[in-house]
C-alpha angles and dihedrals in degrees: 000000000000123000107208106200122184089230119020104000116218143168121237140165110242104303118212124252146104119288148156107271128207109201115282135208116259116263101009122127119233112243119193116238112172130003133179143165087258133065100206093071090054099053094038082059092038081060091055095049088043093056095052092047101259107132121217152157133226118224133182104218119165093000102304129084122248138208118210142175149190113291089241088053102057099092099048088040091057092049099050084040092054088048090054090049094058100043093051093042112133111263110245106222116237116253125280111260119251110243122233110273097242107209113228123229098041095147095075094082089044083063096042085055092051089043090056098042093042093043089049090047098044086049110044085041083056108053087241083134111055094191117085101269090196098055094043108047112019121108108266124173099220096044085049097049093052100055110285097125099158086074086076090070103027091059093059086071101052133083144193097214156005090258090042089055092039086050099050093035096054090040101043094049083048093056093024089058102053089034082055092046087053103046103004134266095271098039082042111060099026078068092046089050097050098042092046084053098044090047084049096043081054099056095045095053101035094042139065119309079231106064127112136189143149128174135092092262093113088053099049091055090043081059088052111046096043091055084054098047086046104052089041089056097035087054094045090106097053119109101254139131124260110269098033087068088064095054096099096058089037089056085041096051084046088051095048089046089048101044103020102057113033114102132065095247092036108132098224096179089053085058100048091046093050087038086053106043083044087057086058102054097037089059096034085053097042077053108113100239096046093032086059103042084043090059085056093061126102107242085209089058097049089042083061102046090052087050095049089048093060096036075053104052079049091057098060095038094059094033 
């Protein structure tokens, strides 16, 4: 027979002391079932046999307190007693949760976006370009829509004023940063690049052949939505409530209403486009099997390629 103890759990014949007794069949032979130092956890297991109708009767022997039972009850008292046991078991917290791993020096690429839109600005203000910048490379429906592709990504580095720069340029190293800290400022910002210019080559091609835009706008709430995307899937494990996981893309929905539609000339289809596409690839790249082939990647090596894709689109625009 196994004697189960709360703290060092033995097995010994009937020990003599003194002890509170239940009435006891005539002629059967106490067995010990359970002891411990204290006599709380014996009585608190003597109230569970009771309730079920097994008499006992609780001893101090040697200096710990013993439970014991009828020799025809052993069997039935070890199995409500097991049972006990495994209701009142301490609870095992999950896990902490690992935090996202948050890349260093992304603010390089913070620095390589306000490199691009500065350098554009100063020289088309300058005359350094003697094409027209704005013809050539602003977003146009018609021209879009008849093959000129590279539009879709020449447009995201002009603008129409000092404001409309000042306003991209805060907003896009904000976004950009924290979207840096997260993938990393190459794989960042290669992602924002190439989302910025998908959601504008959508909007040339699905909307009128008259429409015309040009700002970093599309970019900034690429940024946006796919840091938002990003940080909702990569939390989906966490042990949080229902509605607390969708708090990411909530604060980034509320962002996109508050920045993205204010104004009377925003182009608020341009944003939701960009905020959308963003939303894809935040949630496509935070997926096991990209997420871990993305954190293979040299950040040196997708800085450049976001840099070659717009020295690219450039190429063709000014050809």
């Amino acid at each position: 027979m196994h004697s189960v103890d709360a703290d060092d759990a033995t097995v010994s014949p009937r020990p003599e002391g003194r002890g509170l007794r239940a009435a006891r069949p005539v002629g059967q032979t106490d067995v010990e079932v359970f002891r411990s130092r204290g006599r709380r956890a014996c009585q608190e297991r003597a109230l569970v046999l009771t309730a079920v109708g097994i008499a006992s009767e609780v001893i101090n022997a040697d200096g710990r307190f013993v439970l014991q039972v009828a020799a025809g009850d052993v069997e039935q008292a070890s199995v409500h007693l097991r049972q006990y046991d495994l209701e009142n078991s301490p609870r095992i917290a999950p896990p902490a949760s690992r935090p996202q791993r948050l890349f260093a020096h992304a603010w390089v690429g913070c620095v390589a976006y306000a490199a691009w839109l500065l350098g554009v600005a100063y020289a088309t203000a300058n005359g350094l370009v003697s094409l027209d910048a704005f013809g050539r490379g602003e977003l146009y429906g018609a021209r879009v829509q008849h093959g000129q592709w590279w539009r879709a990504w020449t447009c995201l580095t002009l603008h129409l004023s000092g404001p409309h720069l000042a306003g991209n340029l805060l907003a896009g190293i904000w976004f950009g940063y924290f979207a840096g800290r997260q993938l990393g400022a190459g794989t960042a910002w290669l992602l924002i690049v190439v989302g910025a210019g998908i959601a504008n080559l959508l909007q040339g091609l699905l909307g009128p052949p008259g429409y015309r835009s040009a700002g970093a706008s599309t970019a900034v709430f690429t940024a946006l939505g796919m840091m938002a995307a990003h940080t909702w899937w990569k939390g989906r494990h966490e042990p949080h409530s229902g509605l607390r996981r969708w708090i990411p893309l909530g604060a980034g929905v509320v962002l996109l209403g508050w920045l993205g539609t204010a104004g009377r000339h925003t182009d608020r289809m341009a944003h939701l486009l960009g905020f959308g596409v963003g939303v894809l690839i935040g949630w496509a790249s935070a997926c096991v099997i990209i997420d871990s082939r993305l954190a293979r990647a040299p950040q040196w090596l997708a800085g450049l390629a976001a840099m070659a894709i717009m020295a690219l689109a450039w190429g063709f625009a000014l050809r």
